[in-house]
N, C-alpha and C positions, 0 to 999 in steps of 0.2 A: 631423380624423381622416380625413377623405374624400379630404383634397387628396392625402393622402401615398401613399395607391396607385394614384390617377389617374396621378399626377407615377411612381412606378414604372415602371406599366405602358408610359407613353409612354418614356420612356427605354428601357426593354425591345425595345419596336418601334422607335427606331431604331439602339441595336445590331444588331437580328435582321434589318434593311433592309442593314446597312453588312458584315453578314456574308454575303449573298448572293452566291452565287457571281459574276462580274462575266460578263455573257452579251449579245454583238453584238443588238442589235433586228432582226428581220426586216425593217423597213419601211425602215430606213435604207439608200440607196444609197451605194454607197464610188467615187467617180471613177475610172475608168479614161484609161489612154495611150491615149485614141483617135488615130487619124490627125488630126482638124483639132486634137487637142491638141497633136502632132507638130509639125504644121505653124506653127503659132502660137507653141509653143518655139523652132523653126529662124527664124522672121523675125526674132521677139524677141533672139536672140543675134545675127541680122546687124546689125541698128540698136545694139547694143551696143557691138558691133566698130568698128560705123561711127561714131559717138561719141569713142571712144576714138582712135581715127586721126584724126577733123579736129583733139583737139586736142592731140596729140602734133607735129603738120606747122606745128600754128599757123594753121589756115584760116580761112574768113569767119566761124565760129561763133565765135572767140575772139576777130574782130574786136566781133563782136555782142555776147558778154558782157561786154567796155569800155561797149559803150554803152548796154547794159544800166543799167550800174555807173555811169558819168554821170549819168544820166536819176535816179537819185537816188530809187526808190518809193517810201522812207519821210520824202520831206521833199514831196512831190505830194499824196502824201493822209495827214495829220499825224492826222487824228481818228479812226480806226481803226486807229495804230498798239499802244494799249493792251489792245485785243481782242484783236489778233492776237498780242501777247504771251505771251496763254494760250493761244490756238487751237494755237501751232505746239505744244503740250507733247502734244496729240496727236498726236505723232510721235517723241515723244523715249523711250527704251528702256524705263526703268524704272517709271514711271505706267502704261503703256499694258500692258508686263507681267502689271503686278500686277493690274489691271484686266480684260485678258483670261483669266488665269488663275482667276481666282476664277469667271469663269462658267463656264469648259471645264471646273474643278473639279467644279463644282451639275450640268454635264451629266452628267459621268464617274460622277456619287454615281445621279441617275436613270436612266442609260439599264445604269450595270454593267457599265461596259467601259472601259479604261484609254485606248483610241485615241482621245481629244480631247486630252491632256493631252499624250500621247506624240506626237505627231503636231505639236503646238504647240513641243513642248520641241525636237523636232530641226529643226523651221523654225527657229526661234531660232538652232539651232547653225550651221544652212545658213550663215545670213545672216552669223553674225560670221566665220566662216572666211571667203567669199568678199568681201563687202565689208571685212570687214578689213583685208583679203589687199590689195586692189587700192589703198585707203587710203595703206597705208604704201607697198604696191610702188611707185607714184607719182610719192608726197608733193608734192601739188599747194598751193599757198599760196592764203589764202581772197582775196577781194575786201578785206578791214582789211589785209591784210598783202601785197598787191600792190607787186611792186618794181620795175618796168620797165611800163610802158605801151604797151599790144599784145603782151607777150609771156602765151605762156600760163602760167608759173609753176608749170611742172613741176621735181620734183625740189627743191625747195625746203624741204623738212621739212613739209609740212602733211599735214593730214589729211582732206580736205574733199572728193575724187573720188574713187568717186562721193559723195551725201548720203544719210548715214544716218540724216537725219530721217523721209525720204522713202521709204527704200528698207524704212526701217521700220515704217512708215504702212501701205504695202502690203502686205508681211506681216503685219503684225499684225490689222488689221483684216479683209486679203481671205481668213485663214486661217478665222475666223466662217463667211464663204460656202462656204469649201470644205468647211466638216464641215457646212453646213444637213443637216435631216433631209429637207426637202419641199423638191423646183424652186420652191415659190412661195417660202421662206426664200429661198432660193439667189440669185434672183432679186433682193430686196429687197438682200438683206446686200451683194449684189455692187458694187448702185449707191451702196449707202451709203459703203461700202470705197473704193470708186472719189472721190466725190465728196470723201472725206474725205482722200485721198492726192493727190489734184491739190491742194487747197488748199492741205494743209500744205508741200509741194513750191513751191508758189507766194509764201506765206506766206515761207520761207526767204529766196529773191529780194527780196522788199520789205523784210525787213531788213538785208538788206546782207552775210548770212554765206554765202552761197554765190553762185558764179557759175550762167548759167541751163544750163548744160552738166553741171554737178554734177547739179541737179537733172533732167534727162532720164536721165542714168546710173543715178541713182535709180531712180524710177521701171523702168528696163529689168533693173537689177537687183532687185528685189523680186518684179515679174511674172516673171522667169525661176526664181527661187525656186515660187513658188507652180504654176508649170504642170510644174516636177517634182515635183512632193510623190506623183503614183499611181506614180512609179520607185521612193518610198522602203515603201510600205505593206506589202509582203512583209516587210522588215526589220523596220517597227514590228509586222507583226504578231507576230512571232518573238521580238522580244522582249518584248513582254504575256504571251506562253508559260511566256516563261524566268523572268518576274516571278509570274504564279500558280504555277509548278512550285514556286517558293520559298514561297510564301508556303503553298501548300500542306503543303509540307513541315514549315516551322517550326509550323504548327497540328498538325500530326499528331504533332511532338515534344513540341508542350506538352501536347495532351490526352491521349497514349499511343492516340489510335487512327490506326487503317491511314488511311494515304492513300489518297483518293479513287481509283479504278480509271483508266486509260486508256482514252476514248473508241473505244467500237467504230468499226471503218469501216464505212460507209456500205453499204448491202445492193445486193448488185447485178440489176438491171431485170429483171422476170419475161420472160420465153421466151414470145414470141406464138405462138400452134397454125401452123403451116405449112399456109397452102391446099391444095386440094384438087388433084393435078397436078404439086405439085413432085418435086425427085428429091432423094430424101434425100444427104446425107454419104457418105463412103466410108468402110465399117465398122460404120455403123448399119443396125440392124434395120429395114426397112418398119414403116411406121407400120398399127396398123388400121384408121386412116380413111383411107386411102389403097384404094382398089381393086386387088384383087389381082390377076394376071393366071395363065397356063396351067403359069406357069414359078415360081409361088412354091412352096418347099416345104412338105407337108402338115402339118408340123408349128406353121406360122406363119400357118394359115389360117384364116380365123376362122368358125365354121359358120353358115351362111348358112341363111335360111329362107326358103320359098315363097313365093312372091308372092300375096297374097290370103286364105290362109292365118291366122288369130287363133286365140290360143287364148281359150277361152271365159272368164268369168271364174268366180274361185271356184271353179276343176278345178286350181290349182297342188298344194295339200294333197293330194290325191288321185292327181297323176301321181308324188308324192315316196314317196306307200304304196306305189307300184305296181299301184295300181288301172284299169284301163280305164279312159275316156272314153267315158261313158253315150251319146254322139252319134253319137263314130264307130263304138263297137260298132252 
């Protein structure tokens, strides 16, 4: 008999948690486009470019990825090749998804704010438009299905440059760092991210399905993803908007009550006293803590009392009868 309105009441409280309005944390910082984020976007897309041209021309880099592809990783070190079989799956889309999701979910449920989720969702999008994109535009053929020796095996129908093991790696994990709550998070997740995306990138290479130029494209695409995400956040915010406007709406249609009001704007900063000396506005009246001078008119004068001058105490009552002042009589 007892259990049964324990077990209520906690279902109750987490309805009444899951119905709170969803509300930004004050303590959370949101990244900004700083300049050295700037900066850091514009190298990352030169070495991208750069990438892309040595192995379009066919230069020493795809000499390299032959002998990469010779040199054989996974018949050098054969006893790690069963580890790394699972290792590389952090990197592959749908595990790592469902995986990140589920905790940006547990965040979005604690902190009442859609922006982990939304924020994760359109990284995601970023990623398969652009890597997609250059994928097919391409179609580079992997290191199994190399047809010519020294050439780089562009246009060939593959789908291998850049690597979206890699490129995924990065986003997925480095998007953790980017939502931390605390620099010290941010910190940890970053290297973790980092640590986990060179492997898996490397990992690729020892098995044989990408060349090491795949994998650097990688990598350049993924960090170029992640240091625009504070370009995208006006958008996601806008639409968290447009998702509680609805959701709003549809409560207010089931329960018959008014939708919640529009946020008032923000009040605007009190008017400091003006020192003592300045000159007023053109159109405004002198202040009366301002000193008056010969040329004020007497109707904005303020009556001034003698220097030295007190009135007693206990004679106000008595000036207000119209009574003398026992003193100065």
């Amino acid at each position: 008999m007892r259990t049964e309105p324990n077990l209520t009441r906690r279902v109750e409280r987490v309805f009444a948690r899951l119905d709170r309005e969803p509300e930004r944390p004050a303590h959370v910082g949101m990244p900004r486009m700083s300049r050295h984020r700037v900066v850091l976007f514009g190298l990352t897309l030169s070495f991208y470019l750069a990438i892309v041209v040595a192995v379009l021309v066919t230069s020493w880099l795809v000499a390299f990825d032959w002998q990469v592809m010779f040199f054989r990783p996974y018949q050098q070190w054969p006893e790690i090749h069963a580890f790394l079989d699972y290792w590389v799956v952090l990197g592959q889309r749908g595990p790592t998804a469902v995986m990140v999701t589920a905790w940006l979910g547990w965040r979005s449920w604690r902190q009442h704010t859609l922006r982990p989720l939304l924020m994760f969702g359109t990284a995601l999008l970023l990623l398969n438009a652009t890597v997609g994109a250059a994928k097919y535009g391409m179609g580079r053929a992997g290191p199994h299905y190399a047809t010519m020796i020294g050439s780089n095996e562009m246009w060939q129908g593959g789908d291998i440059f850049p690597s979206g093991h890699t490129a995924n790696a990065v986003v997925t994990w480095g998007i953790l760092a980017y939502l931390a709550s605390t620099p010290r998070a941010r910190r940890w997740l970053s290297a973790v991210s980092a640590v986990i995306s060179l492997s898996v990138g490397l990992t690729t290479v020892y098995l044989g399905t990408h060349w090491l130029s795949d994998v650097l494209l990688g990598w350049a695409a993924g960090l170029l993803i992640l240091l625009a995400l504070p370009w995208i956040e006006p958008l996601v915010a806008r639409v968290e908007a447009r998702i509680l406007a609805v959701r709003h709406r549809l409560r207010a249609a089931r329960t018959g009550a008014e939708p919640p009001p529009e946020p008032l704007p923000a009040p605007a900063p009190a008017r400091t006293r003006e020192p003592v000396g300045t000159t007023n506005r053109p159109g405004s009246r002198p202040s009366a803590l301002l000193p008056q001078g010969p040329h004020t008119p007497r109707g904005e004068r303020t009556p001034a009392t003698p220097a030295g001058s007190r009135r007693p105490a206990g004679t106000r009552g008595s000036a207000r009868a119209g009574t003398a002042d026992p003193q100065r009589a």
